[in-house]
N, C-alpha and C positions, 0 to 999 in steps of 0.2 A: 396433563403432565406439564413438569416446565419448559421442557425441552425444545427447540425451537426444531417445526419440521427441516427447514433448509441446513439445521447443522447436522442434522439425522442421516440427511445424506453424505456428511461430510465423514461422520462414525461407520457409515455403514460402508464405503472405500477404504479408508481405513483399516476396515475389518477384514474384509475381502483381503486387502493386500495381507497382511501379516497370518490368514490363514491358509495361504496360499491357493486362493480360489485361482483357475481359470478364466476369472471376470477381466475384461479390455474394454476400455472406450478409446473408439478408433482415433485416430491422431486427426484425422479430417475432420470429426466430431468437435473434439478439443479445440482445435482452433476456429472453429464456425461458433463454438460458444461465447470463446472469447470476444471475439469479432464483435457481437451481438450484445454483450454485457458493457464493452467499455462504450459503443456507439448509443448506447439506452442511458449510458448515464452522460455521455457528451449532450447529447439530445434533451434533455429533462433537464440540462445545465444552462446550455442553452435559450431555452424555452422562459426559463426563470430571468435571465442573464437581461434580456430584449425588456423587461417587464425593472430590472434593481438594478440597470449601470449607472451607478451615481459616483460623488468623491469617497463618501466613506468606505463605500466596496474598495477603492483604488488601497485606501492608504490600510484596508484588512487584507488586504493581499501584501502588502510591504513587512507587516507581522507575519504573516504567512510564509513573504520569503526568510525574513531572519530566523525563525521557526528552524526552517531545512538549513540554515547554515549551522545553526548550536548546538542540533543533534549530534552531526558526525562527531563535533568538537566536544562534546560531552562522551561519546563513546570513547573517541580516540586512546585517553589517556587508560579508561579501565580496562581495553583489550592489549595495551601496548604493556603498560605497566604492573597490572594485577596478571593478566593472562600471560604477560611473558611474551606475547607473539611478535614475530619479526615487524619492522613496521610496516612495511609494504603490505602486512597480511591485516597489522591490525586497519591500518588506513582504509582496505578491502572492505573486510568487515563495515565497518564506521558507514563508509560510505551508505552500504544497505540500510543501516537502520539510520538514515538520515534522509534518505528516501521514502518511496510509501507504497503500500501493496491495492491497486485498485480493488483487487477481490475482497480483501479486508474491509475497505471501504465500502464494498458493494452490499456485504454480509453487515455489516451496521446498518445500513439505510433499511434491507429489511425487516432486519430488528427494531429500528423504531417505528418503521409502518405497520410492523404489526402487532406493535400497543398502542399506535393511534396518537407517539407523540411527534408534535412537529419540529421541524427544524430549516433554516434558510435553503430555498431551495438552487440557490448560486452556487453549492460545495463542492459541484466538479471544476469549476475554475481555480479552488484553491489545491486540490487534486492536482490538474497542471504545474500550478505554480511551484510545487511541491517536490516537482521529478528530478529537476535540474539540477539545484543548488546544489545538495549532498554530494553530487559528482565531482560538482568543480574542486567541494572542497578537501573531498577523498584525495584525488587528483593533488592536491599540495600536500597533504600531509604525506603523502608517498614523495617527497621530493626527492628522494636518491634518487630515481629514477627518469631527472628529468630529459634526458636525451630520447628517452620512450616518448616520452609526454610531447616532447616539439615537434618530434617526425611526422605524429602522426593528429596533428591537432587539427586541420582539415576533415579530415576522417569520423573525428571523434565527435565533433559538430555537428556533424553530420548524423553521427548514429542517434547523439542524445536527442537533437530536433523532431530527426526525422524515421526515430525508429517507430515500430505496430501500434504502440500505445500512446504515444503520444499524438502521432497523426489523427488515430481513432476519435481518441477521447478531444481535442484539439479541433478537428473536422467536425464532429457530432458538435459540438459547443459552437461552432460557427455555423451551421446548415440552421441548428434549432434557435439559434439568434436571428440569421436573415429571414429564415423561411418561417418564422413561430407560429403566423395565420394560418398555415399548412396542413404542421404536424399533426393536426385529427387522423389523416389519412395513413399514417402509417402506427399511430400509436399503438392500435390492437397488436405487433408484433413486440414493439419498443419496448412499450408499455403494461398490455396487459399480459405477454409474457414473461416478464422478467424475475419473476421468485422461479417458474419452474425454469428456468433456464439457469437461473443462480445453482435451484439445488442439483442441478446435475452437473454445473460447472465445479460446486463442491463437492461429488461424487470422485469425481476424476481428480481433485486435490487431494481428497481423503488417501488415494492411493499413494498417489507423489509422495506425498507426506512421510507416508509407513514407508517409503522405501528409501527415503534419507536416512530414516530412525536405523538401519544398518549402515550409515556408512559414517558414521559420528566420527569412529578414529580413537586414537589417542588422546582426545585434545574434548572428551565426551563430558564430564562434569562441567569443566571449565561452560563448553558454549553452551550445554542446559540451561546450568547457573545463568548466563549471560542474556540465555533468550527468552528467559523471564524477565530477569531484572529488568531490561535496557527496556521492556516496552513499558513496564509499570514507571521508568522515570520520562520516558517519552511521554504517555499518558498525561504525566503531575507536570511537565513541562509546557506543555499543550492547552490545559485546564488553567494554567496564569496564564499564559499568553489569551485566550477568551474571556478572561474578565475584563480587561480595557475595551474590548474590541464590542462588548455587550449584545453577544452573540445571548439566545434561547439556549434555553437547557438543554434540549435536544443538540441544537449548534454546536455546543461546548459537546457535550459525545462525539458526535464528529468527529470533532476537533481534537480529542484525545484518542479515536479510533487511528486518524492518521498520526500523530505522534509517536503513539505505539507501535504500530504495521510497520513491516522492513518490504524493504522491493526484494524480489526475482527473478525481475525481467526486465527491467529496464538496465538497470546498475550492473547486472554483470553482461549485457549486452556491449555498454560502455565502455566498463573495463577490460573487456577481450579485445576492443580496438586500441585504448592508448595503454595498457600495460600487457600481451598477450603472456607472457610470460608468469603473470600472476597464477598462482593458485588459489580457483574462485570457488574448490568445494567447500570447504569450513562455513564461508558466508552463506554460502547458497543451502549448506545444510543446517544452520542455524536459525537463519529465516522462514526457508518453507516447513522442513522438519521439527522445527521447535516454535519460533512465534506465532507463525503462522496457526497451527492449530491449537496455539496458548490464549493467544486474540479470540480464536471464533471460539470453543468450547467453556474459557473463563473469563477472558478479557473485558470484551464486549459487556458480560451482566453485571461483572464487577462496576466497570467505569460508569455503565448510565446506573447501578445501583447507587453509588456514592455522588454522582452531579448532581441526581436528580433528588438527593436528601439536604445538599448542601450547595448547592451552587444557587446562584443569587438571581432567578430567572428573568430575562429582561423584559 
């Protein structure tokens, strides 16, 4: 079948949620998975990182951050203007898909390891680099609000640097850079568990998922429509920005996986500090509810289907 096992578990929460199974993965679970998927790919970043810090990694990271700046800026105007949304909401919005979903990212990686094609294996640094930007730039486009934004900009520094995911993913990237002679000793967890930890980490998505899918709202076409669209332009945005950069076919996947993907967990961690007042359900349910399982069920074979037919391998 085509079907990739790890997205099977993502259909099969899913499924469980909307038929109203009694199925739970405990919250203790969920976050010990987590824990484990972003530190396997800090670690494997890492590992790669100790072996390719050169200038052109530097200045593929500077495309990387402009990347995270042009998303938000690209969404901006079709949530504000097409969708009609306040701007503070559409700004919200924006910011998500101008960030990037590690899990997304994770659900590529083993999608191309398990056709056997290759890609840089530096990608959780652009991962990092990736988290930030959209914030800052959410953050201006909501400028009514700037008396929110000064109070609390300490604060907010704070959460983007130093919130779960970044520490993790950030930490794992520096342990598996100093320590790379090491890592054999831990890998069998890192390492060679990480599809089955993927696919119960997407066990536990597939549910989230389905239980966005009821709280759409009013406002339910509009963000479908939207949370298709914005990842197939994030993708074709993404796919130019890897032609200079003369990234591998696989690379350039990646590299449209994170274009595509919205955050959930970083961004509106952020914006509950510098705007609390926002209302973070629309994004939060457009992204996990809608791109999120648009990326892993189509996204994902669409984009390496079309790179890997037409992109220029390097």
């Amino acid at each position: 079948m085509g079907l990739d096992i790890v997205v099977a578990f993502f259909i099969l929460g899913a499924a469980a949620q909307l038929l109203r199974s009694p199925l739970s993965i405990p919250e203790g679970l969920y976050q010990s998975l987590v824990i484990l998927l972003l530190l396997a790919i800090g670690l494997k970043g890492g590992i790669a990182l100790s072996e390719h810090l050169t200038t052109t990694l530097l200045l593929q990271c500077l495309g990387i951050l402009a990347m995270g700046v042009v998303l938000p800026l690209l969404a901006f105007p079709i949530l504000a203007q097409i969708g009609q949304m306040p701007r503070i909401s559409a700004a919200t919005i924006a910011a998500h898909y101008g960030s990037v979903s590690v899990a997304t990212y994770a659900v590529g990686v083993a999608f191309l390891e398990s056709r056997n094609i290759p890609y840089e294996p530096y990608f959780p640094l652009f991962v990092a680099v990736l988290e930030a930007p959209a914030i800052a730039v959410g953050l201006w486009l909501a400028r009514e609000n700037r008396k929110a934004k000064q109070s609390g900009r300490g604060e907010l520094v704070r959460e983007v640097m130093l919130n779960q995911g970044m520490v993790l993913l950030l930490g794992g990237l520096l342990i598996g850079w100093l320590a790379s002679d090491q890592t054999e000793r831990i890998m069998p967890l890192f390492g060679g568990l990480f599809h089955g930890v993927l696919a119960l980490f997407l066990l536990a998505m597939g549910q989230k998922a389905a239980q966005r899918w009821r709280e759409m709202g009013r406002d339910a076409s509009f963000l479908a429509s939207f949370g298709v669209a914005m990842p197939l332009m994030g993708a074709l945005l993404a796919t130019a920005v890897a032609l200079p950069m003369g990234l591998s076919a696989g690379g350039a996947i990646l590299l449209a996986v994170l274009g595509a993907s919205a955050s959930y967990i970083a961004v509106p961690a952020a914006f509950s500090v510098a705007m609390p007042k926002a209302d973070l359900g629309p994004a939060i349910t457009a992204s996990l509810g809608v791109t999120f399982p648009f990326n892993v069920l189509v996204g994902i074979p669409l984009y390496s289907a079309l790179i890997l037919n037409f992109f220029p391998v390097a």
